[in-house]
N, C-alpha and C positions, 0 to 999 in steps of 0.2 A: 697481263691478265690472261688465263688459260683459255681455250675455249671452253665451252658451254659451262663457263663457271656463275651462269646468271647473274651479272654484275646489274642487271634493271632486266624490267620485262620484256624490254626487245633485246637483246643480247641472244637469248637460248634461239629463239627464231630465225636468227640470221645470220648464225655461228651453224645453225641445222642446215639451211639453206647450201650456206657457202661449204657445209663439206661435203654435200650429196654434189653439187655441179665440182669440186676436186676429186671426190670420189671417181667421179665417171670420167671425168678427162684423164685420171691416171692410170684405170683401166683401161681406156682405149689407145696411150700410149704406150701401154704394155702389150696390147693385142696388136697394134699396127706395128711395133720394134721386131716382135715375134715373127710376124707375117713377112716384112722385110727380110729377115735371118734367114726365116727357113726356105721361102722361094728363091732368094738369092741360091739355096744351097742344092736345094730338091731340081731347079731349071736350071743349072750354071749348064756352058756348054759345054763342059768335058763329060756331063750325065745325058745331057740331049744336045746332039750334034746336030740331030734334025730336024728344029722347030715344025711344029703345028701349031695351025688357023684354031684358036679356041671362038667358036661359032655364041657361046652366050649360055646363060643357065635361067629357067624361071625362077628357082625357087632362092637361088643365089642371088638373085636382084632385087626379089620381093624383100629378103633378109633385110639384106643391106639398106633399104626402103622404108621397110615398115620398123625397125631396131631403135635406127634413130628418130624417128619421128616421134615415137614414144617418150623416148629419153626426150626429146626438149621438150613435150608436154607435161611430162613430171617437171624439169625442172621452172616450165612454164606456171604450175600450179602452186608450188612453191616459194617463187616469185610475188605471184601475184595474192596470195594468200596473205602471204609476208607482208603486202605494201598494204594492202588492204586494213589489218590492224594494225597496223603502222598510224594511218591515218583518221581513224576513228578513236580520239581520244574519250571516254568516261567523261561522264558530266560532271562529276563531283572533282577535277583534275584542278588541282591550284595553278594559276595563271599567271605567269611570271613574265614581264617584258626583257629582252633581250635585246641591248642596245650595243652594234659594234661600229669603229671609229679606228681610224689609224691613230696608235695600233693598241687597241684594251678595248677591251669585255667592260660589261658595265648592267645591272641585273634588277631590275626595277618591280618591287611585291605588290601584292594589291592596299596594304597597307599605306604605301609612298614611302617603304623604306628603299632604298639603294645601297648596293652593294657592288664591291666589285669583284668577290669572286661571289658563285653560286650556296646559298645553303638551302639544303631540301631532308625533309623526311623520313628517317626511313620507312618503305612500303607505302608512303602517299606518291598517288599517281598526280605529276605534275605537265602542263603543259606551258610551252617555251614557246612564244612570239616573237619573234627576232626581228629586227627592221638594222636599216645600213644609214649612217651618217655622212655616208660620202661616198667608198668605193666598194664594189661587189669585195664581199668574205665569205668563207667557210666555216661553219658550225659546228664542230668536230668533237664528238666525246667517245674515245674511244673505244673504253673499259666498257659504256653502254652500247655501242655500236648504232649510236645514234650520228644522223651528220645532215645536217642543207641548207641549200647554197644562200647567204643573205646578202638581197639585192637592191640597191637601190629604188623609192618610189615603189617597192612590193614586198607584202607582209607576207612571211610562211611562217611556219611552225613544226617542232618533233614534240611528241610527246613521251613519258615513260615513267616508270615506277623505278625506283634504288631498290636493291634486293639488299647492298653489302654494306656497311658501314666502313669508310675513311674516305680519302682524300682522293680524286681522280681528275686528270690533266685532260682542260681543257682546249683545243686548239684551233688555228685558221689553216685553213686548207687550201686558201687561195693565195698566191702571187700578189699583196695587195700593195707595196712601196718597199722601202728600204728595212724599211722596223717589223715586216712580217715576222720574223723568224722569232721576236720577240715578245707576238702578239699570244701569250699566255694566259690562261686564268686556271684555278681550282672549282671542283666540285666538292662539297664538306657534305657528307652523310651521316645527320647525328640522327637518336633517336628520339624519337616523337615529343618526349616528354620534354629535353631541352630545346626541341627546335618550333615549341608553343611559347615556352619561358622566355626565349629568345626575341621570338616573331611580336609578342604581344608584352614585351618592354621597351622602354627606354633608351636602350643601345643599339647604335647605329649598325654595329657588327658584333658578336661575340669577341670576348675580349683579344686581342692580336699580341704579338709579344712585343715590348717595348719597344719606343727606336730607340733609345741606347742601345740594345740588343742588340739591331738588326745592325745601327752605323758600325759596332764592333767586327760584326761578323765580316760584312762589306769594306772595314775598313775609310768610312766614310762618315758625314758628320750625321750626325741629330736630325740636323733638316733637309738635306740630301737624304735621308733614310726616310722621313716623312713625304717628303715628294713620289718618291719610290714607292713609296706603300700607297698613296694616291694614286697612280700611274697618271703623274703629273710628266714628267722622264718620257714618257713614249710619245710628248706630241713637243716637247719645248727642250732646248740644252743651256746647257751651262759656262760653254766656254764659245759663243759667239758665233757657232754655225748653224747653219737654216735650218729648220724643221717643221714640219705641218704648223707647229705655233712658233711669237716670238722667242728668240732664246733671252735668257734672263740676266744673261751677261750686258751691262750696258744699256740695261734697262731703264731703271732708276733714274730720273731727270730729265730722259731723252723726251723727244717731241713725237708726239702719236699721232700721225693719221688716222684717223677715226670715224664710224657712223654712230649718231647718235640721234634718235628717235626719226631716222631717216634723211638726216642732215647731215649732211660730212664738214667735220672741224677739226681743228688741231689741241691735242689735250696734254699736257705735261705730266707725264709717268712720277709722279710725287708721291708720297706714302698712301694719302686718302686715295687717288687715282687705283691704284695697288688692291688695295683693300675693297674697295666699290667692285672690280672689275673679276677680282678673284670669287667674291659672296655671287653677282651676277654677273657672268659673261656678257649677257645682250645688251648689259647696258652701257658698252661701248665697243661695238667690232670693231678691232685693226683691220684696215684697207688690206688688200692682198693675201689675208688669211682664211681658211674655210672656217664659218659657224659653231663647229662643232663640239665647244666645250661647254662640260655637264656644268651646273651649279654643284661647288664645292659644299662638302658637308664637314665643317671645320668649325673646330672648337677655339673661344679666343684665343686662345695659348697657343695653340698652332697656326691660326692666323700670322699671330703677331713672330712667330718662328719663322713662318717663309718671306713674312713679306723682312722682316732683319737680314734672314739670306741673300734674300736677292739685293736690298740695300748693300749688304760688303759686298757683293761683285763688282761693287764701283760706275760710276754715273758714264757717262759715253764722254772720250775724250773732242 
């Protein structure tokens, strides 16, 4: 994304910002390269063999004094200008929860829709609530030049308006475990008229493209592309290695360590187990695992798709 190509209404302000403070540093590395060159060349000692005591100059010092001081109050004004509507969003700014987890985005409307990637307006100004399910993340949208830090046990917030319409890359900016670099989401900038038809129907997301599609394209099956598209894959695997959740591999039949309405007992991962556990997570934590997963929003048919999935991966020998 170019500078000041107004990708949202903080973009121009901190794309202006950021090129007045490079503006003046590359000035003053051309005035300090210059000054180096030419003393080096004006003082060498084959031009003066006889050095002199330079006793000091006023108005030389006041320069050099009062120049910069300036400059970091401009770019002080700037700054602080910038944070300033940064941080005062518009009242009428739709209010959207921002839920992050190792490792996926997860985008919660006032309606009680959930999404997982973002859809917003064009030109409505929306404000973003973000809270952390487990370990400090980064709120990163580039194209808008919005970004901060989401911390555990404290609520912040960016706010901003979409200027452009399509698709822009969400991302984590923090070091958060092995699957950061994975920790992806989109921003969809439709215009107003579909993203009312959208907000105030029936569908969970605007329609996505098939998982035939996507197993094609990936090379992988139907339900593997369905998990994938849930960012079920970013906390659980498939072939029996650890991950923030159970892996799915050997699943099926084994014996669960479990809490259950604050009693811990042993549960047997059986199809209904499966099913109970995928529709509500809390209603049975694994021992040893963080909280952290959303209620799935799954249609019978995908239900009954993952939970067949994880059945072929075969019961624990």
């Amino acid at each position: 994304m170019p500078f000041l190509a107004r990708a949202s209404s903080a973009s121009f302000q901190v794309d202006q910002a950021f090129l007045l403070c490079l503006g003046i540093c590359v000035a003053f590395l051309i005035l300090v390269t210059f000054c180096m060159v030419f003393f080096s060349i004006r003082y060498s000692r084959e031009r003066n063999p006889h050095p002199e005591d330079i006793e000091g100059s006023f108005w030389l010092e006041s320069i050099w004094t009062v120049v910069p001081l300036v400059l970091f109050l401009l770019m002080f004004y700037y700054g602080w200008t910038d944070f300033n509507y940064m941080r005062n969003p518009p009242r009428d700014a739709l209010l959207i929860e921002v839920n992050a987890r190792q490792w996926a985005w997860s985008f919660k409307y006032p309606n009680g829709k959930q999404t997982d990637d973002l859809y917003l307006a064009l030109g409505r100004p929306v404000k973003l609530l973000t809270h952390s399910l487990d370990v400090i993340h980064g709120f990163y949208i580039p194209a808008f030049r919005v970004k901060t830090d989401v911390v555990p046990g404290h609520d912040n917030f960016v706010w901003f308006a979409p200027w452009l319409l399509g698709d822009f890359d969400v991302e984590c900016t923090v070091i958060c475990g092995p699957g950061h670099s994975e920790m992806l989401s989109k921003v969809h900038v439709i215009p107003e008229a579909d993203f009312k038809a959208w907000y105030f129907s029936d569908e969970a997301v605007p329609k996505p493209a098939p998982a035939a599609e996507l197993a094609a394209f990936r090379r992988e099956s139907p339900a593997e592309a369905l998990l994938r598209a849930k960012n079920c894959l970013a906390c659980h695997t498939s072939d029996g290695r650890p991950s923030v959740g159970p892996s799915f591999k050997g699943l099926y039949g084994s014996s669960q360590d479990v809490l259950i309405d604050g009693r811990r007992r042993q549960a047997s991962a059986d199809e209904e187990y499966l099913r109970k556990v995928i529709r509500r997570p809390d209603s049975a934590l694994v021992m040893g695992y963080p909280p952290i997963m959303p209620p799935a929003t799954l249609s019978e048919a995908e239900l009954r798709e993952i939970v067949d999935y994880i059945k072929a991966l075969g019961a624990p020998k």
